[in-house]
N, C-alpha and C positions, 0 to 999 in steps of 0.2 A: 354641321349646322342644320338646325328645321328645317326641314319645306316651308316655305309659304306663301308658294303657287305653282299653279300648272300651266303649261300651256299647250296646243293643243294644236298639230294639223286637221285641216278642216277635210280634202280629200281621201275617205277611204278609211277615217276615225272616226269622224262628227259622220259623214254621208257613208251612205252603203257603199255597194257596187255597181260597178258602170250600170248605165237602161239599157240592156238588150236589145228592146224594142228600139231605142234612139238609134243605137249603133248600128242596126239594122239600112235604119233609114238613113243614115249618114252614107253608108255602101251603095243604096241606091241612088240615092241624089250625085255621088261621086259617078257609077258605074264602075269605081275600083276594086280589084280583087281582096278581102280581107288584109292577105300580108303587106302589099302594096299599100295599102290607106293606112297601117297599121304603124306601116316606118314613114311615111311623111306627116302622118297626124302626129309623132313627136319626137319629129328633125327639128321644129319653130317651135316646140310649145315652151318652151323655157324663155326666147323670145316674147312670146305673147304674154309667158304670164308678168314677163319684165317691164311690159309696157311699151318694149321698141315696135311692138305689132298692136294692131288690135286685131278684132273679129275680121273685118272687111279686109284686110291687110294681111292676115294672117290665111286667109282662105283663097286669095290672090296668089300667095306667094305658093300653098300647093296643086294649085291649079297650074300655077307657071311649071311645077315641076315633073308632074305627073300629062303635060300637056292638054289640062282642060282649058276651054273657054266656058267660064262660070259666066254668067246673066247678075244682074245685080241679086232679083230675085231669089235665085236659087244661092248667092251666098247667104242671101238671109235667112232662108230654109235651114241652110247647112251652121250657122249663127243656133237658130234658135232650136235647133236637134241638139248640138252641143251643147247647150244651157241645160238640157233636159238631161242628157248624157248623165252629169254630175246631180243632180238635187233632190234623188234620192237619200234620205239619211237615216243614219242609225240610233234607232231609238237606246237601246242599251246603254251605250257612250252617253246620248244627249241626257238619261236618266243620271247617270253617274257625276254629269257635270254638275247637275243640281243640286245634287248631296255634298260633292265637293268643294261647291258654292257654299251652301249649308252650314260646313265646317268651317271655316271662316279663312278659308284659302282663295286668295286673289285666281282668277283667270285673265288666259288671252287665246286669240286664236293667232297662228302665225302659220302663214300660207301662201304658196305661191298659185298666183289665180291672173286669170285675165277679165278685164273690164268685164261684159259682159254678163257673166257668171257672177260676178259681183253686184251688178247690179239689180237681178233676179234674187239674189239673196235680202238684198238689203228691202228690196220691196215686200219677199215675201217670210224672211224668217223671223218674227217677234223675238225669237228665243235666241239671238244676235244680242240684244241689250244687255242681257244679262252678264254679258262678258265683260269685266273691268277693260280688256284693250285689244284690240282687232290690227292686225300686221298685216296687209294686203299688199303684195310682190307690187303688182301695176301700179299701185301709187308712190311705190320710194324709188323707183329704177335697182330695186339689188330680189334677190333671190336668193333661197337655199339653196346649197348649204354655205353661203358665202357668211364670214364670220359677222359683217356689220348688220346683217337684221336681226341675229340672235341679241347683240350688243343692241340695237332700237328699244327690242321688244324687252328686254330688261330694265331698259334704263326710264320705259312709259311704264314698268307696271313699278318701280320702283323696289325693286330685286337685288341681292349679288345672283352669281351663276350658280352658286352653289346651295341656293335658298329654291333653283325651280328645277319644275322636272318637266320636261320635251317628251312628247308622245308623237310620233309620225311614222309612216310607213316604208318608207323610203330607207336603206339603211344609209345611202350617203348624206341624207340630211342630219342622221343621230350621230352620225360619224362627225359630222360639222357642228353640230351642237355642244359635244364629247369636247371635242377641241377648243368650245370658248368657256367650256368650263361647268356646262348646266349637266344634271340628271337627265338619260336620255331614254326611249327602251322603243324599240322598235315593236309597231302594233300587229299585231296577225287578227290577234279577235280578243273578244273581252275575257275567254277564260284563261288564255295563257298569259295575258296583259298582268291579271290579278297574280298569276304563278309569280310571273318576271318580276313584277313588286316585291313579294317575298322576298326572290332569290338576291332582290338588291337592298336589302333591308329597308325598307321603303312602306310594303301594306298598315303597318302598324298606324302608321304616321294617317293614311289615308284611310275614309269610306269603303270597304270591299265593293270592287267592280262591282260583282256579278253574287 
């Protein structure tokens, strides 16, 4: 059957890679060593991006573990480093969505995120609109690769499984995607993204990446 949509993780597809600089500053405002901050910044995040935390909750809860006493303050610091963390983006991808918009292939974004980061988006990216449908983890209480947001995010763009094609970086997400039925291909970068089309008989149907 056709394509006739994509959809799209937003971390590490649509956006570049982590800000250095943020993560820097996240290490100082923590006092944690790299590896340390590295396995409690994503013990909870699957939490957070669930909704059962937020920011202020979520930064409480590594503080309890790593035995800081955070300041309201500095969780806000360490909030708003984290927002920064993520919102770098990729322009290549974000070029490619437009053309695959162009072509007359529905979008979505479907993603696991927490509040915050969302809401820094939705103030500053215009280029959010352009998406027929936006799946954000924090507002439905489910997360990938659990099969019921794949089944949402189909049923709002008005899909079968086998009409869309799943781009995320994650391989246990494509693996969970794989499973409810949709085209899946795990992202590295845009020119192997364009091979892996190929390889799935897939590029013809779509705009070349790159």
């Amino acid at each position: 059957m056709p394509l006739r949509a994509v959809i799209f993780d937003y971390g590490l597809v649509l956006s570049g890679p982590a800000n250095p600089a943020a993560h820097a500053r996240l290490l100082q405002l923590t006092g944690l060593a790299p590896e340390v901050f590295d396995t409690h910044y994503w013990k909870y995040r699957l939490d957070y991006d669930r909704g059962t935390l937020n920011g202020r909750t979520y930064w409480q809860t590594i503080g309890r573990d790593t035995g800081l006493s955070l300041t309201a303050e500095q969780i806000s610091a360490l909030i708003e480093q984290d927002v920064l963390l993520w919102s770098s983006l990729n322009p290549v991808m974000l070029d490619w969505v437009v053309r695959v918009q162009a072509a007359g292939f529905k979008t979505a974004i479907l993603s696991n995120m927490g509040e915050e980061l969302l809401a820094h988006m939705r103030q500053n990216f215009r280029w959010l609109d352009s998406f027929d449908h936006h799946t954000w983890s924090c507002e439905l209480d489910m997360i990938k690769p659990e099969a019921a947001i794949y089944r949402h995010t189909l049923k709002k763009l008005g899909v079968h499984p086998n009409e869309a094609l799943f781009i995320d970086d994650r391989n246990e997400n494509i693996e969970g995607a794989k499973q409810a039925g949709l085209h899946a291909l795990l992202f590295r970068d845009a020119e192997t993204l364009q091979v892996d089309l190929a390889s799935e008989g897939l590029a013809e149907q779509l705009p070349p990446v790159v």
